[in-house]
VOGU-353915 format. One record per residue (C-alpha): residue in one letter; y negated, z negated, x. Coordinates in steps of 0.001 Angstrom, whole numbers, plus 500000, padded with zeros to 6 digits. Example, Ala and Ser with C-alpha at 12.3 -4.5 7.8 and 13.67 -1.06 7.14 Angstrom:
residu  c2  c3  c1
A  504500  492200  512300
S  501060  492860  513670
// end
This chain:
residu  c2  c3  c1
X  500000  500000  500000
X  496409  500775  501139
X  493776  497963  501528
X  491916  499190  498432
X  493441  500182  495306
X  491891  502246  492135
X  489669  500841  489046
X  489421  501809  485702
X  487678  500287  482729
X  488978  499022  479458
X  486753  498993  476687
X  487188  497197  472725
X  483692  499142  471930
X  482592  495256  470893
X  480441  494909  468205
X  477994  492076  468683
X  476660  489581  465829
X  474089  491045  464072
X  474992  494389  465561
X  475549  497463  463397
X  479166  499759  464743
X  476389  502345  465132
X  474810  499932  467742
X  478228  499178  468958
X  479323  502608  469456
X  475958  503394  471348
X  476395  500701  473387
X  479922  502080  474457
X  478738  504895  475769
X  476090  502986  477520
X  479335  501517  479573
X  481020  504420  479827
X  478491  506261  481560
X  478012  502969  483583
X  481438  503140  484716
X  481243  506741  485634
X  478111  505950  487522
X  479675  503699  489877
X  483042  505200  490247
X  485614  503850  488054
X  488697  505972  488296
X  489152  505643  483881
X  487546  504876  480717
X  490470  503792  478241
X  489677  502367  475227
X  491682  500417  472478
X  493582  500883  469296
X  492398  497926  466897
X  491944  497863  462913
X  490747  495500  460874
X  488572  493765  462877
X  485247  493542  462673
X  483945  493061  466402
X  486071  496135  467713
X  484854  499968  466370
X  487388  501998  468450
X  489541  501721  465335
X  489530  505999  465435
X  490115  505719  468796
X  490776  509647  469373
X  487266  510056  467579
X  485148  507842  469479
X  486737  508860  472931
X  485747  512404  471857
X  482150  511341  471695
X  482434  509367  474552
X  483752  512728  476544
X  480516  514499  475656
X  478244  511540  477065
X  480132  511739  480710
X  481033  514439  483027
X  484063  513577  485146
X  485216  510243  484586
X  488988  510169  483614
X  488840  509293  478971
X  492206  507970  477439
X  493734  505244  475108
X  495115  501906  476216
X  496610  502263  473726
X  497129  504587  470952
X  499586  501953  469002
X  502426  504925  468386
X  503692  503287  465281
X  501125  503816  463181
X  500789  507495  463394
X  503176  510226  463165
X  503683  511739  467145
X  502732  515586  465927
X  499271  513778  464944
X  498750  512009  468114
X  499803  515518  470115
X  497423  517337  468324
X  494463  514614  468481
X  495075  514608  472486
X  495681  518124  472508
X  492243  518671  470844
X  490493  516304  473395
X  492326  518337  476279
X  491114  521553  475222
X  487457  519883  474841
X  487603  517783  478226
X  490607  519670  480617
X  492126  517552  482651
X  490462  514149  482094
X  492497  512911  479225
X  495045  510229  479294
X  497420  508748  476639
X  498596  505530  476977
X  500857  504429  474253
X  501882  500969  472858
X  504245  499499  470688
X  502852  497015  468729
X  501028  497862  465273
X  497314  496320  466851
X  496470  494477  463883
X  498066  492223  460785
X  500684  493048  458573
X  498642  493896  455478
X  496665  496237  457739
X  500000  497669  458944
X  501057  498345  455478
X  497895  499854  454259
X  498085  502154  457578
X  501208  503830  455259
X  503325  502074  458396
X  506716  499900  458186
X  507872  497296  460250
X  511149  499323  461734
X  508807  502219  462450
X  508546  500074  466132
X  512047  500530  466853
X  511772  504419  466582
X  508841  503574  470021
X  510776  505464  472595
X  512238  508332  470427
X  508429  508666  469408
X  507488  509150  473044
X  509793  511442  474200
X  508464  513392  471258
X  505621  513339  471994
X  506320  514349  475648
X  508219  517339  474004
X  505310  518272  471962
X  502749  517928  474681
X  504990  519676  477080
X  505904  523578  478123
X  508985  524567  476213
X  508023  524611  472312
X  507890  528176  472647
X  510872  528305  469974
X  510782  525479  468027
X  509688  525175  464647
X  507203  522643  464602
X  504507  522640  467152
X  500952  521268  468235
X  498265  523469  468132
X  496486  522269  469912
X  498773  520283  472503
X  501564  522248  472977
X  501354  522897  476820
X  498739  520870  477370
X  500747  518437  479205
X  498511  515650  478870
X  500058  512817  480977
X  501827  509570  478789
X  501600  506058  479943
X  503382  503406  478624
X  501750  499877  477537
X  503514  496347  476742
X  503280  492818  477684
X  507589  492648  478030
X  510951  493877  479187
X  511011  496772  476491
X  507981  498542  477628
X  509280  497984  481552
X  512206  499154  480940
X  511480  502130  479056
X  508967  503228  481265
X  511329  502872  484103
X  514146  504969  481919
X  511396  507978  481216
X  509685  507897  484722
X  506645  507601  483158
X  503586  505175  484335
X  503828  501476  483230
X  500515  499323  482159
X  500734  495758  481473
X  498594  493419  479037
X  497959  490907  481942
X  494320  490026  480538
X  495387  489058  477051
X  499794  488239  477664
X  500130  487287  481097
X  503590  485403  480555
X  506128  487952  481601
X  504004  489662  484281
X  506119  488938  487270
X  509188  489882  485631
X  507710  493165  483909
X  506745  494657  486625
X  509256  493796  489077
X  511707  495396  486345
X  509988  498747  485762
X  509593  499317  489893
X  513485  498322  490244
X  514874  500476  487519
X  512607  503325  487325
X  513937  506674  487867
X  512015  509710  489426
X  511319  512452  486681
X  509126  515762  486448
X  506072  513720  485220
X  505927  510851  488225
X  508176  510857  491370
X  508117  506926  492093
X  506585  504047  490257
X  502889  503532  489262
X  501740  500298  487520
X  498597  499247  486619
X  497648  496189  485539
X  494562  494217  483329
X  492637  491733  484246
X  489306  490233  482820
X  486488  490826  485419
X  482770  489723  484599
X  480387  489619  487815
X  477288  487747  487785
X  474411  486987  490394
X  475962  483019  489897
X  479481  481716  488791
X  477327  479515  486228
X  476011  482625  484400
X  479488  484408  484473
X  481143  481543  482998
X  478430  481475  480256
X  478800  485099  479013
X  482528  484777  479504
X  482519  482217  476469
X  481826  485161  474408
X  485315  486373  474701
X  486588  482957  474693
X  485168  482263  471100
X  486956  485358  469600
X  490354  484318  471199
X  489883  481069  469553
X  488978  482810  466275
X  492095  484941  466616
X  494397  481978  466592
X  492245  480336  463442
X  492754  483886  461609
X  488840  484107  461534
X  487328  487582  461315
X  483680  488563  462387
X  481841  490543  465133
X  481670  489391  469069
X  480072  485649  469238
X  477132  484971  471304
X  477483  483044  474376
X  476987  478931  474198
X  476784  476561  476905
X  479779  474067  476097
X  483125  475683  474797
X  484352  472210  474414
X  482052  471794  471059
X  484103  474982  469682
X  487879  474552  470868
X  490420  471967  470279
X  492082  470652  473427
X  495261  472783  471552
X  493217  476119  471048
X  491786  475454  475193
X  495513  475304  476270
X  496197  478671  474194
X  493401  480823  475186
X  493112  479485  479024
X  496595  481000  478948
X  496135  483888  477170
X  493026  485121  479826
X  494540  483164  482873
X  494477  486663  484406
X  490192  486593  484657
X  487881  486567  487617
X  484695  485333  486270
X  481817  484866  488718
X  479647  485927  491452
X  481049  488619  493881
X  481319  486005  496602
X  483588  483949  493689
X  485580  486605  492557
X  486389  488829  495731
X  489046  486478  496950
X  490817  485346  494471
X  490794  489497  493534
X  492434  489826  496968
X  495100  487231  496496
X  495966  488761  492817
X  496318  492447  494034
X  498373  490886  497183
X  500637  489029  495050
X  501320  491828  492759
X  500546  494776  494771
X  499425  497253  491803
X  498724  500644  492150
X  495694  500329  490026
X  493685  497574  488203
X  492222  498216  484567
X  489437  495340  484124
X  487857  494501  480858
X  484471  492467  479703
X  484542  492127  476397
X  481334  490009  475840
X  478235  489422  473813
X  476270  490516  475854
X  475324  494324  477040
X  472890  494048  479870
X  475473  491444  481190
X  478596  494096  480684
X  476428  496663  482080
X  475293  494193  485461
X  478888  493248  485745
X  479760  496829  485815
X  476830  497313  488754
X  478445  494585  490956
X  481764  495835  491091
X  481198  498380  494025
X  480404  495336  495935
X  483893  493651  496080
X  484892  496248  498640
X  488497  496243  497007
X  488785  499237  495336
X  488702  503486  496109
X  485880  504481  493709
X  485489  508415  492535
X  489171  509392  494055
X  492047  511351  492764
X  494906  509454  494255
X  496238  508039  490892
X  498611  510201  488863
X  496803  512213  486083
// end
């Protein structure tokens, strides 16, 4: 492994309180253009519905918009959750954004339905539609692929387009399967850190070579929010710390504002729950942040990090975004990464 691996940027399009999606959405672009500006290798953004802080719900849509606000900066999904739309759909959605963008599109792909089960039942979905996950994918690498020359059904657009799949999950299934196809492997680290170790060390030990990726590739997520001081990271960071705590009370709304004391929001239960669930952060200054950065990517030795800051906050996204060049850690604007 080189000294410095690649970054990429993983974005919920957070809508802020008393924020219209409209602002939201403009916002988004405002990141994704300050991402491209300092050299991030991706843009992905995230399948969510129902939720009222998170407008990438179309997530094919909005990443389309997003493509004609940057110029070279790599555009995907992390993830398009597969069971809740048909794989013909999805081909032709990333299809369509190939033909509009070339070469810059990626498709991750998860399992799970990204939001509750009423939701999931309104998308037209069922529960055992998960289980079909990795006949849907190589589906959808059929469809996406060279040789649908004769088949009946095909994606126009996306047939040939080969847009490259990657494969999401915070478990063995994902590893595994990712491993089995040859395909790249992402894990959840910044929200489902648990199973890390053994995820990855699965996917690299079982994968098998294949036309799309000769050895293994993983990326993996982290929370990353830079500040001139640790003391003003920490207080933005609270932001995402409220919603995890109104995840686990079932408690919808847009992105909180920051506050100064977390301990007048959380129960010493709810602290446990979302310390663990975004153990995987590296809140600070750079000076803060760089080594404990080092240790992580030492330990784990990805291929790639995908950081998130999903905050309040937009000038401090957009600051933390700034500061990133100067942890010295990462290849910025390169093409070493598989497409």
């Amino acid at each position: 492994m080189s000294n410095t691996i690649l970054l990429s940027f993983l974005d919920l399009a957070p809508v802020p309180t008393g924020k219209t999606i409209a602002d939201g959405i403009a916002q988004t672009v405002e990141i994704a253009q300050q991402a491209e500006k300092v050299g991030l290798n991706r843009y992905w953004m995230a399948e969510h519905h129902n939720m009222a802080g998170i407008a990438s719900a179309a997530t094919s849509v909005l990443l389309s918009h997003i493509g004609s606000q940057t110029e070279h900066i790599r555009i995907g999904s992390g993830g398009i959750m597969l069971p809740n739309h048909a794989p013909l759909v999805v081909a032709e959605q990333f299809g369509t954004l190939q033909a509009l963008y070339g070469d810059r599109i990626d498709l991750g792909l998860g399992r799970a339905p990204g939001t509750d089960g009423a939701t999931f039942q309104a998308l037209r979905r069922q529960m055992q539609d998960a289980e079909r996950f990795p006949q849907d994918v190589q589906e959808l690498l059929y469809l996406l692929g060279d040789g649908t020359d004769n088949s009946p059904v095909q994606a126009f657009p996306g047939a040939k387009s080969n847009v490259p799949l990657w494969i999401l999950g915070s478990s063995l299934f994902g590893a595994t399967l990712a491993a089995h196809l040859g395909l790249p492997y992402v894990f959840a680290s910044h929200f489902a850190p648990q199973m890390l170790e053994h995820a990855i060390t699965t996917y690299r030990e079982q994968f098998q070579p294949s036309a799309y990726l000769d050895k293994p590739y993983v990326m993996l997520a982290a929370n990353l929010l830079l500040a001139d001081d640790d003391a003003t990271a920490n207080y933005h960071f609270t932001s995402a710390q409220q919603s995890f705590v109104h995840l686990l009370r079932n408690e919808r709304g847009q992105m909180p504002k920051p506050i100064e004391d977390m301990n007048a929001i959380w129960s010493p239960a709810e602290k446990m729950a979302v310390n663990k669930a975004l153990s995987i952060s590296f809140i600070g200054s750079v000076e803060t942040v760089q080594p404990k950065i080092a240790e992580f990517i030492a330990k784990y030795q990805p291929d790639e990090l995908i950081v998130t800051a999903n905050v309040y906050d937009q000038a401090a996204r957009l600051h933390s975004l700034a500061l990133t060049p100067q942890l010295n850690l990462f290849t910025l604007q390169s093409a070493a990464a598989p497409a």
